[in-house]
C-alpha positions as CSV (number, residue, x, y, z in Angstrom):
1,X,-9.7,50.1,136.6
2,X,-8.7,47.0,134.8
3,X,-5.0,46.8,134.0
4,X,-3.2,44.0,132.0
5,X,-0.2,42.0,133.1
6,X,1.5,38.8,134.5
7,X,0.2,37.4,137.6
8,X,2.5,35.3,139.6
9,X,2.2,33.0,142.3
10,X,5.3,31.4,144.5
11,X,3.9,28.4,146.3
12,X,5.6,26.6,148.8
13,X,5.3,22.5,148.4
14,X,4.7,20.7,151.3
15,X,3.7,23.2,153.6
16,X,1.0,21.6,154.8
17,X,2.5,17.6,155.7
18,X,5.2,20.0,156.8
19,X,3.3,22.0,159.0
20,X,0.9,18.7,160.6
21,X,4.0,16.4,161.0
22,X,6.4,18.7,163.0
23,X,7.0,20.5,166.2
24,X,5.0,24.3,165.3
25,X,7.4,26.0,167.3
26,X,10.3,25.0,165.1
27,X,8.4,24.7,162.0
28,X,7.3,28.2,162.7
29,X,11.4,29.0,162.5
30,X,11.8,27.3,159.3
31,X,9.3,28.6,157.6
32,X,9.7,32.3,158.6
33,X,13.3,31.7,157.1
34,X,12.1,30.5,154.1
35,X,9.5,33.6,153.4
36,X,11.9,35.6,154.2
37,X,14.6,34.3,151.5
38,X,11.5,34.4,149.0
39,X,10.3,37.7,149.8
40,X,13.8,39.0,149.5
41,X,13.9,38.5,145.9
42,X,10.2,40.0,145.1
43,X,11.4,43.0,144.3
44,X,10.3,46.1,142.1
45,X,8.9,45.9,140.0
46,X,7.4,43.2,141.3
47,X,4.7,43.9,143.5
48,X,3.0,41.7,146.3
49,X,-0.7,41.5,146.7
50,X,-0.9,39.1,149.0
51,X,0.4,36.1,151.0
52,X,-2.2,33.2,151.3
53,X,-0.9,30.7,153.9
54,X,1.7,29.0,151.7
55,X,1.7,31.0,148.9
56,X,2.8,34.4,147.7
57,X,0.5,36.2,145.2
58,X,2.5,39.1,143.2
59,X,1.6,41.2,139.6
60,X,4.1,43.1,137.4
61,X,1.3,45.7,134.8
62,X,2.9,45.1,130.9
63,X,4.2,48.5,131.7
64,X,6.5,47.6,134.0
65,X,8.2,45.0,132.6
66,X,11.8,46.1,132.1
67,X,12.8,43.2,129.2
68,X,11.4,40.1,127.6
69,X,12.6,37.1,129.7
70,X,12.2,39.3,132.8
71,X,9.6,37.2,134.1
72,X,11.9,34.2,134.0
73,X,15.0,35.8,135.4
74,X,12.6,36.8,137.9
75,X,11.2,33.2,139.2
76,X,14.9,31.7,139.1
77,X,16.1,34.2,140.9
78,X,13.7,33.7,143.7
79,X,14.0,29.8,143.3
80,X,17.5,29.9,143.9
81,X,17.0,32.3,147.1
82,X,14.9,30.0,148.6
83,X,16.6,26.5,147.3
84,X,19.9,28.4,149.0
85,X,18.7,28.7,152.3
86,X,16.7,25.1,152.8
87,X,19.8,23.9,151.4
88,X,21.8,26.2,153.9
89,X,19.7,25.0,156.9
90,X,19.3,21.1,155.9
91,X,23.7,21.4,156.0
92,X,23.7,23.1,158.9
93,X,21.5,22.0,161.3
94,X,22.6,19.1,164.1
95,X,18.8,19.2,165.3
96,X,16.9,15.7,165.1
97,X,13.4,17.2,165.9
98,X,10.6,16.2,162.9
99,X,10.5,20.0,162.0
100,X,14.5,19.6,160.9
101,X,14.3,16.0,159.7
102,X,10.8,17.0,156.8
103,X,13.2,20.0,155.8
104,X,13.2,17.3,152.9
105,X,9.1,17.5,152.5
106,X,9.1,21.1,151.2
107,X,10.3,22.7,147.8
108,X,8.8,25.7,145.9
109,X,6.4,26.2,142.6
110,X,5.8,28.5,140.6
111,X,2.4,29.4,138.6
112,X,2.9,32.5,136.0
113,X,-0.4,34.0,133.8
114,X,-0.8,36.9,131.8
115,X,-4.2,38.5,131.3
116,X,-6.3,41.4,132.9
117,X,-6.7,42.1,136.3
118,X,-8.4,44.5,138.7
119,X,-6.8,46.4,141.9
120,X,-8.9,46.7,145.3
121,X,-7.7,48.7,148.3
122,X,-9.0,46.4,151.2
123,X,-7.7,46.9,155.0
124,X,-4.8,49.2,153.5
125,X,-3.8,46.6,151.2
126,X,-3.5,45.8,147.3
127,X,-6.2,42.8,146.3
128,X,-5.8,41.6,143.0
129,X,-9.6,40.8,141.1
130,X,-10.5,39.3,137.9
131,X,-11.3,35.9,136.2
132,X,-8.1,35.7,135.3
133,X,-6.7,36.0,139.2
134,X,-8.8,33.1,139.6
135,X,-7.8,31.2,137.1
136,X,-4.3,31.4,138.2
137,X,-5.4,29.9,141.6
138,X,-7.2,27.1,139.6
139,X,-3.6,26.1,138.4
140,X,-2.4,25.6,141.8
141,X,-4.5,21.8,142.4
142,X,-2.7,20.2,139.4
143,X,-1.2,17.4,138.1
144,X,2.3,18.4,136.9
145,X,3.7,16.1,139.7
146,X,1.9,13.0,139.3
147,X,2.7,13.5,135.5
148,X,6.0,14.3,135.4
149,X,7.6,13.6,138.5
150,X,8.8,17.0,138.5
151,X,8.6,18.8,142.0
152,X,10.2,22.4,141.7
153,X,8.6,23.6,138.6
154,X,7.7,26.7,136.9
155,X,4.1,26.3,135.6
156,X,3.6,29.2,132.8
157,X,0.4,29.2,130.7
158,X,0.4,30.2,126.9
159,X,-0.9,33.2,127.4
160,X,2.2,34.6,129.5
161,X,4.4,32.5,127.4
162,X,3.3,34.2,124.5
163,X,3.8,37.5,126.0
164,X,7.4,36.8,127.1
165,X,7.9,35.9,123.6
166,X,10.1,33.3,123.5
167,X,9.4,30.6,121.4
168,X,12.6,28.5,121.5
169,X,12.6,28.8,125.2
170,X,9.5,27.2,125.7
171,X,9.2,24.8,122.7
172,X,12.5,22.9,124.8
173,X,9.7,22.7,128.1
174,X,6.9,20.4,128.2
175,X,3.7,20.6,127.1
176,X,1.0,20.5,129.9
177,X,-2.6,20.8,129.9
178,X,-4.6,21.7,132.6
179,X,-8.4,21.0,133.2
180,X,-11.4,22.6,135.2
181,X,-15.0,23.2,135.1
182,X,-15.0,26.9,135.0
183,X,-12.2,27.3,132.5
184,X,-12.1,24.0,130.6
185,X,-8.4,23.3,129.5
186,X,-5.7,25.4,130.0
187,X,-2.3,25.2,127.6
188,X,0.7,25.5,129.8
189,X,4.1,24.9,129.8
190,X,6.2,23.4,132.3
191,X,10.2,23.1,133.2
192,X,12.1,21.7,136.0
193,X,13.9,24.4,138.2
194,X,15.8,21.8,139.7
195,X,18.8,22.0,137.4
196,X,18.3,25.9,137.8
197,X,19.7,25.7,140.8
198,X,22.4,23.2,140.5
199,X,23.9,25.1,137.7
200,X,23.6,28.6,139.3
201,X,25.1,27.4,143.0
202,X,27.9,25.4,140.5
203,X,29.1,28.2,138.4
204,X,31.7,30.1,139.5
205,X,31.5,33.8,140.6
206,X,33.6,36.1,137.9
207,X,33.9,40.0,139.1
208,X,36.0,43.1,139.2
209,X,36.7,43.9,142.5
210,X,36.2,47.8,143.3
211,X,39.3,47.7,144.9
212,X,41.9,45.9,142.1
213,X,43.7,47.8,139.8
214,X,41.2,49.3,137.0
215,X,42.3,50.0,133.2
216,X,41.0,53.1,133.9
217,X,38.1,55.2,135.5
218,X,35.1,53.4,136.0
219,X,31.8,54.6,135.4
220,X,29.7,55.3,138.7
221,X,25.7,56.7,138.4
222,X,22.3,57.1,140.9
223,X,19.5,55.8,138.6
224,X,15.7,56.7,139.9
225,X,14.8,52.9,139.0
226,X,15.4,50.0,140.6
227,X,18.0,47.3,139.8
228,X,15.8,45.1,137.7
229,X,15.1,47.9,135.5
230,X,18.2,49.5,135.6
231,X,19.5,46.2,135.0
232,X,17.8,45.9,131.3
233,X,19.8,49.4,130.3
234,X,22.9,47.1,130.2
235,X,21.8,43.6,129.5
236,X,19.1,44.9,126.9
237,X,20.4,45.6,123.7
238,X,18.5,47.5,122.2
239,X,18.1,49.4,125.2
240,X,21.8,49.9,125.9
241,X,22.5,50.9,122.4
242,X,20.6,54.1,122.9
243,X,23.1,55.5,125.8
244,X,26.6,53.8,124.7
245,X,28.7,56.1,122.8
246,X,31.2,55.5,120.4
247,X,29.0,52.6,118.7
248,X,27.6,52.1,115.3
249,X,25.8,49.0,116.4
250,X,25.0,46.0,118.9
251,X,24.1,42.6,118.8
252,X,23.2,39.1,120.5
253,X,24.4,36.0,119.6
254,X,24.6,32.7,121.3
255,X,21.4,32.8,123.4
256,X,20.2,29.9,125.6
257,X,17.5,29.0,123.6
258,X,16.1,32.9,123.0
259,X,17.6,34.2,126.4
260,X,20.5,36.0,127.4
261,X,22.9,33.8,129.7
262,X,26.1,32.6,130.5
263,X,27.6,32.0,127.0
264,X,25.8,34.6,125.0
265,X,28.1,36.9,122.7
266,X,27.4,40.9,122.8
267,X,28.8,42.3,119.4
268,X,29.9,45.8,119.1
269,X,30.4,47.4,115.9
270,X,32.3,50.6,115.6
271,X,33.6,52.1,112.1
272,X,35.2,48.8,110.4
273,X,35.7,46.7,113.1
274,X,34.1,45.2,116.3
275,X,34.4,44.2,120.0
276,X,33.2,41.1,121.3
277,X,32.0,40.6,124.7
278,X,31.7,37.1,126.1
279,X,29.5,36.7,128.9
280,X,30.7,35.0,131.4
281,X,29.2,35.4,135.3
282,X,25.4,36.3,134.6
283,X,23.3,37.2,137.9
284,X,20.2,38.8,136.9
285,X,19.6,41.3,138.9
286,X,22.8,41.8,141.1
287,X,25.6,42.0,137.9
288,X,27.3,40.9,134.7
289,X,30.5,40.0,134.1
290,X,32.3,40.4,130.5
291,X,35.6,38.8,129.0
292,X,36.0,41.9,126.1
293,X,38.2,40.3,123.6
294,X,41.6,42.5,123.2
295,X,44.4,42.0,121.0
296,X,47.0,39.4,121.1
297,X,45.0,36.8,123.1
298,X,44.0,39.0,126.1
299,X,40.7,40.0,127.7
300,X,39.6,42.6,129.7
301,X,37.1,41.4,132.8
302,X,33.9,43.8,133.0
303,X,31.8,43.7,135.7
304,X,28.6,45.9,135.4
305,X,26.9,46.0,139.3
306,X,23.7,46.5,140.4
307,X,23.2,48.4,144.1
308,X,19.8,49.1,145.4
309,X,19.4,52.2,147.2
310,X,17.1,53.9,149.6
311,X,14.4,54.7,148.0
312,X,14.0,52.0,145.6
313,X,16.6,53.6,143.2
314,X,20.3,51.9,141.9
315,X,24.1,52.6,141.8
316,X,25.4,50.9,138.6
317,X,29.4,50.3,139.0
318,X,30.9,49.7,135.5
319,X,34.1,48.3,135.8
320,X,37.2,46.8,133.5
321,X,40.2,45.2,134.8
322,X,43.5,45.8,133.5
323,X,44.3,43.3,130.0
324,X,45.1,40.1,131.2
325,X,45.9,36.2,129.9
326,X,48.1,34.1,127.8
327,X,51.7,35.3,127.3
328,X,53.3,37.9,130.4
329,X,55.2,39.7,127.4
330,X,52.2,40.2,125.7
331,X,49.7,41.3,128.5
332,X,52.6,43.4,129.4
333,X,52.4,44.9,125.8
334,X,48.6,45.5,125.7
335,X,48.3,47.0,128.8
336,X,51.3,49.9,127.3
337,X,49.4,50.1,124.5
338,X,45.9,50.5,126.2
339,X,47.6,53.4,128.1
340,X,49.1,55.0,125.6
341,X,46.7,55.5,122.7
342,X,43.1,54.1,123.9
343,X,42.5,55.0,127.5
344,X,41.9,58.6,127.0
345,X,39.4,57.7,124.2
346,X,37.6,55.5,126.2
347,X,37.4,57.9,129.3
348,X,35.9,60.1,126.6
349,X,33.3,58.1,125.9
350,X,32.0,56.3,129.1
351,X,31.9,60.0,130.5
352,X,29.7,60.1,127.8
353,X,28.0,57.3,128.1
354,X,26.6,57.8,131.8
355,X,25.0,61.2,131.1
356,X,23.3,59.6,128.0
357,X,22.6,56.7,130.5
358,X,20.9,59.2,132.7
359,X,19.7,61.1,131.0
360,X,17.2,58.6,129.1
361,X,16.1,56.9,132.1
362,X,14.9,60.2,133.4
363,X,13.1,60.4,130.3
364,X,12.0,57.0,130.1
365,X,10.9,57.7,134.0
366,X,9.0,60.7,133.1
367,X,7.4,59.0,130.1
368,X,5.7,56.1,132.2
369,X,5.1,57.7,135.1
370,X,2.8,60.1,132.6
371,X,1.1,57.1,130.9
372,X,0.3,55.6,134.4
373,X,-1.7,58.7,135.4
C-alpha cells in the first residue's frame, strides 16, 4: 500500500578513501562508533529501512510527523551526535595508525525528500519502494561540494521543503539544482551544518536540576509516545495550548527564520495581562529551558525534560526554580510573594494541566492508531 512521507538518507562522506587508505581493523572501530552515535539519534518516529554500506535509509509517513520543522530538528540532532563523537575520538586518540590520522577524511550528509513510497517485508525487514525512493538515491552522486565547498550539508528537495513549510527558513539556504536522466532537474535546497554544530557544542547548558530547591511541585507524567512527539505537546503551540490551564492564549515570537530556537519568545495571555517565556537552552528532543519573566526584574528557570522509557514511551519532568536575579532584597521579596498568594494557584493548575496533558495524548494516540488501520 502506497503511503506518503519524507524519506531520509544519512550518508557518511568519505567512507570509502576512508575505508581503502586505513588499517580495516581499526577502521572497522571507528566506524562502528560512528553508526552507533548516528543510529542513536534515529529515533521514533523515525524509522530505519535500511543501512547500505555508508549510508542509512530512514522514512517518517505525514502521519507521524509530530511538528513542522521536525524533520530539521531531526537531522541536526543526529549531525551533532555524530560530529560529537569524531570530534571526541580525533581529541582523544594518541594513535598514529592511517585509520586515526583520515579521522579528518570523513563527515556526514544528509539527503531529505518527501513524496510516496511503498513498504516491502523482505528477509524480516522493512524495504522502502517507489520512484520517489529512487530518486532520493539519485541525489546522493551530486555536486553540492564541487559547487559550494560545503562538506556537511543537508540537501532538502522542494518537495519536502514545501512540506515542512518554512519558507523563511529555506529562502536563507541556497538554491541548488540537481540533474539526471531519469528525473531531469531536481530543485533543492542546501545549508551548511557545520555551524550547526559549532553553535550547539558552544552554547551553554541551562537546566533545573531535580534535586535544587523547586518553587513548588513539579509536574511529573508517563506519556504512551515517544519523546519527539511528546516533545511537540510542549514546544508546539498550538498543541500545548490545548492541555495548559489557566490560559486564554499562546503565541511565538522571535523565530530563527520560521523555527523555534534559542531566542524565540512564548507569550502567555491570561485575563488582562501576560507571561513571557524566553527560551533559553533548546535541545530538541531531550529538553527546554525557560527564563519566565517575574516581577521586579526576576525570572524563574523552567526546564521541561524529556525521558524515554521502555517501551518507546516518555517521562516529561516540568520544573521551575525558585525567583532568582538582580537585587537579593528583591528576589528575596518575590519569592515571599510567590509563596504567599500564587503557589497554591499554580499547583492548581499544573495539577490540572497534566491530566489534560494525558488525557489528549491518549486521544490523539487512539485517533492515529485508528486511521493507520
Amino acid at each position: 500500500m502506497a503511503q506518503k512521507g519524507f524519506l531520509l538518507i544519512a550518508d557518511i562522506t568519505g567512507y570509502t578513501m576512508f575505508l581503502t587508505q586505513s588499517e580495516l581493523e581499526h577502521a572497522q572501530g571507528i566506524l562502528d562508533a560512528l553508526f552507533k552515535s548516528i543510529f542513536a539519534e534515529i529515533v521514533a518516529p523515525i524509522t530505519v529501512s535500511n543501512l547500505q554500506g555508508d549510508a542509512v535509509l530512514t522514512y517518517v509517513p505525514d502521519a507521524k510527523v509530530p511538528q513542522r520543522q521536525f524533520p530539521l530538528d531531526a537531522v541536526e540532532r543526529i549531525y551533532c551526535s555524530f560530529a560529537d563523537t569524531l570530534a571526541a575520538m580525533r581529541l582523544n586518540t594518541t594513535c598514529t595508525c592511517n585509520a586515526c590520522s583520515n579521522m579528518k577524511l570523513l563527515d556526514l550528509k544528509f539527503f531529505l525528500h518527501h513524496g510516496v513510497y511503498a513498504l516491502q517485508e523482505l528477509g524480516g525487514r522493512t524495504e522502502l519502494q517507489g520512484s520517489d525512493v529512487i530518486r532520493l538515491h539519485r541525489l546522493m552522486k551530486n555536486t553540492v561540494t564541487k559547487d559550494t565547498g560545503i562538506k556537511a550539508y543537508a540537501l532538502v528537495t522542494a518537495e519536502a521543503a514545501a512540506a515542512i513549510g518554512l519558507p523563511d527558513f529555506f529562502s536563507a539556504t541556497i538554491s541548488h539544482l540537481e540533474h539526471s536522466e531519469n528525473f531531469g532537474e531536481t530543485a533543492c535546497y542546501v545549508y551548511d551544518l557545520a555551524p550547526i554544530f559549532t553553535r550547539w557544542r558552544a552554547a551553554r547548558r541551562i537546566v533545573v536540576a531535580p534535586d535544587e530547591p523547586l518553587a513548588f511541585e513539579p509536574m511529573e507524567c508517563d506519556l504512551p509516545v515517544p519523546p519527539a512527539v511528546a516533545w511537540s505537546y510542549v514546544a508546539d503551540v498550538e498543541k500545548k495550548i490545548r492541555w495548559q490551564q489557566g490560559l486564554d492564549g499562546m503565541t511565538m515570537t522571535k523565530l530563527a527564520r520560521g523555527r523555534v530556537a534559542n531566542g524565540s519568545v512564548q507569550h502567555c495571555a491570561h485575563g488582562k495581562g501576560s507571561t513571557i517565556h524566553d527560551i533559553v537552552d533548546w535541545r530538541p528532543f531531550d529538553y527546554i529551558t525557560y527564563h519566565i519573566l517575574t516581577p521586579l526584574g526576576t525570572v524563574v528557570r523552567q526546564t521541561a525534560e524529556f525521558t524515554p522509557l521502555e517501551g518507546g514511551g516518555t517521562h516529561l519532568s516540568l520544573r521551575c526554580a525558585l525567583p532568582e536575579r538582580g537585587n537579593p532584597l528583591k528576589v528575596a521579596f518575590v519569592r515571599l510573594v510567590m509563596r504567599l498568594f500564587v503557589v497554591k494557584k499554580l499547583v492548581g493548575e499544573q495539577r490540572a494541566s497534566k491530566v489534560a496533558l494525558e488525557r489528549i495524548v491518549a486521544e490523539d494516540l487512539k485517533k492515529s492508531q485508528a486511521e493507520a488501520a
